[in-house]
N, C-alpha and C positions, 0 to 999 in steps of 0.2 A: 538580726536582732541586736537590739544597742542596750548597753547596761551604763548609763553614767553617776557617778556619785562624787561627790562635794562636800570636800571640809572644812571648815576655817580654823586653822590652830591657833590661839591666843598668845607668844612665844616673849622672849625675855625684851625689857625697854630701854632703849637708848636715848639719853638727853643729848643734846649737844647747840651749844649756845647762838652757836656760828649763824649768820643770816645766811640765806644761798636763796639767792633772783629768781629761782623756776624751779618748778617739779622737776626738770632733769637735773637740776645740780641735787634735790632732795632722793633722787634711784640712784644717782653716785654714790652718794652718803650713804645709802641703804646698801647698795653693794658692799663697799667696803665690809661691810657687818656680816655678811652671811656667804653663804656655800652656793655651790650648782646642786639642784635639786638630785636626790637618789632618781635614777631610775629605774625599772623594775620593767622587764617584758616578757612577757612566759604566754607559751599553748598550751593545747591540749587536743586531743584527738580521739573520738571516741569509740569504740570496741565495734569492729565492721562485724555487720549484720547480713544475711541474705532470705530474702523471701520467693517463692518458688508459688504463688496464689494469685499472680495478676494476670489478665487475660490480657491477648493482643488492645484492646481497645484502652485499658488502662495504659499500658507503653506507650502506644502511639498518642495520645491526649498527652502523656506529660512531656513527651520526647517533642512536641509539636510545640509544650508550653516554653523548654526548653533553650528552642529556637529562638522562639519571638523574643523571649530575655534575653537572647542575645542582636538582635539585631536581622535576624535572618529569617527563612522558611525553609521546613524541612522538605528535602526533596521526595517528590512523590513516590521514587523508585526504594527507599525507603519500608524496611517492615523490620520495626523493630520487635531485638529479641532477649534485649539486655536494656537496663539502667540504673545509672549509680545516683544517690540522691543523699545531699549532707545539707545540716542545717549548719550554718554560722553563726558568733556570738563574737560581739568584739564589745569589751566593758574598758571603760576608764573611768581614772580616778584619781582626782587631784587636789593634793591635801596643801592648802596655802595658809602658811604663816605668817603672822602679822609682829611688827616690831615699830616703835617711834623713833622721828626723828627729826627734826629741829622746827622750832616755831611749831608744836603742836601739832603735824602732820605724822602718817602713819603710812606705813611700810609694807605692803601685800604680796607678798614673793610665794613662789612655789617649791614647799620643800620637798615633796616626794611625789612621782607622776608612776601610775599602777596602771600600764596595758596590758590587757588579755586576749587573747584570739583563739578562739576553739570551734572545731568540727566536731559538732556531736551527732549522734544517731546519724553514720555513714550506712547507707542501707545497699542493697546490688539485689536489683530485681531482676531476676531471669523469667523469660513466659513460661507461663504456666505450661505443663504437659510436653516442654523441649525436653526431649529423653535426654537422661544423661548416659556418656559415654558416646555423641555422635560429634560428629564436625561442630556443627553449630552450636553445640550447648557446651564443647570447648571451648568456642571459637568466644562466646558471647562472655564465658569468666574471664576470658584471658583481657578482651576488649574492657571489660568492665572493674576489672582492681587493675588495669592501664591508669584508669581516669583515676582509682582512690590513690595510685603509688604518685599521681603530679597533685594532685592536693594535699598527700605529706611531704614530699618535695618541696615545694611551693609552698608553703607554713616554715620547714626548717630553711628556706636559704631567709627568707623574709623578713624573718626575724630579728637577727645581728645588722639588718639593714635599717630597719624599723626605731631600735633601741639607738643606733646612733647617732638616726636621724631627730629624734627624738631628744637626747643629751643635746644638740646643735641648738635646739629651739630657745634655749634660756640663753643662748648669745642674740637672737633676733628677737625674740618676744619681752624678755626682761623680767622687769616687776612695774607693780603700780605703786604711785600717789595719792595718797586723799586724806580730805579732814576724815578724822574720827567716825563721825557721822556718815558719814559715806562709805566706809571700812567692808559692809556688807554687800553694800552694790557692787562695790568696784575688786571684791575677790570675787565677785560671780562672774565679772565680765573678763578678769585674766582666767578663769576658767575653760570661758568658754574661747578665748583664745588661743590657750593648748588643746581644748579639744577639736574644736575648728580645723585646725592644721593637721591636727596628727587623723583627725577621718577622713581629710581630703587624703590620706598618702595609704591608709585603709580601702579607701574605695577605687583606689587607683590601681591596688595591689589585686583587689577582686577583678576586676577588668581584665587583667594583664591573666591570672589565672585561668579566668573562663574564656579567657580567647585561646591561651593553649591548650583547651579541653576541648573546644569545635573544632580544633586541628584534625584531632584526634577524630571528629564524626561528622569528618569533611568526606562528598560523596564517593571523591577518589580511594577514600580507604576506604571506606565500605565495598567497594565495589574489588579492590588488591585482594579486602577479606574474604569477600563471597566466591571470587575467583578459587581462591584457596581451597574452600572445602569444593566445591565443584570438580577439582582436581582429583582432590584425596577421593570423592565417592567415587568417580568414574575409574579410578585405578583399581578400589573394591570392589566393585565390579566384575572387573576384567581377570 
């Protein structure tokens, strides 16, 4: 889920008589006058849930939808008995300030950029009727706040990654140029400029997370796991 929002600050005006040949000698002039934007990057994580009401066939339908979002099919040897399920929200919000500058043109710089990232309603579905207190219905929490402790992981290293890469943008991206009259178009399009870049480095981040969450329900562990409790029963057993 994408939240984006758009401001235009109307900010203090600058004359200055000088002629300058091109819109870049006119973002020079504009530099001069102002800052690097504030930035602002903060999460959020929300209060992990568990529900104990899903039948085998609910797990496997999502566990299967799972896969395909990743690129993959789940293997048939397969029976799932756990899964964790978070929703994502990434909002941004960039508030662009406008200032003049010579020869009647105006100045569209970005004074504060406002990213969010949050996992809300983290859920851990155990199958229904897995008794608790056996191998497997250890086996399935331990496997399944596995997956939520790499998506709070995975949020806090990302972050201080995110935010500086994020500061860097206003050396590459700039500000804009324009008559008056275009004032409105062209803070939409440096808008979408910063947001442009900063969701590619968003959706890159998600990638990178849910390929080390299939690690994690790659066939070999499941099968290290099941080995395990196969261990444990036959020794209570005996």
């Amino acid at each position: 889920m994408k939240k984006v929002f758009f401001a235009l600050i109307l900010s203090f005006f600058v004359t200055k008589p000088a002629f300058c040949d091109s819109l870049e000698e006119y973002e020079k002039e504009c530099l001069s006058f102002i800052k690097a934007p504030e930035v602002v990057v903060s999460s959020a994580y929300g209060k992990l849930r568990y529900r104990y009401d899903k039948d085998e066939t609910f797990l496997r339908q999502e566990t299967e939808k799972k896969f395909r979002d990743a690129g993959e099919s789940m293997p048939k040897e397969f029976t799932p008995i756990g899964l964790t399920k978070v929703r994502d929200i990434f909002d941004f919000n960039l508030t662009v300030g406008q200032i003049e500058v010579s020869k009647g043109y105006v100045c569209l710089y970005p004074e504060k950029i406002d990213v969010r990232l949050e996992y809300y309603m983290p859920t851990i579905y155990i199958l229904k009727g897995l008794a608790e207190g056996t191998c497997q219905y250890d086996l399935a929490v331990r496997h399944e706040k596995t997956h939520v402790q790499i998506y709070i992981e995975a949020l806090d290293y990302f972050l201080p990654i995110l935010k500086q890469e994020t500061e860097e943008l206003f050396g590459k991206i700039g500000v804009r140029v324009a008559l008056p009259q275009n004032a409105q178009e062209t803070a939409k399009a440096l808008n979408e400029a910063y947001l442009k870049t900063i969701q590619k480095k968003v959706d890159a981040w998600h990638t990178e997370v849910e390929t080390e969450q299939m690690k994690l329900d790659s066939l070999e562990n499941y099968m290290m796991e099941n080995l395990l409790c196969q261990k444990m029963d036959k020794a209570e057993a005996e």
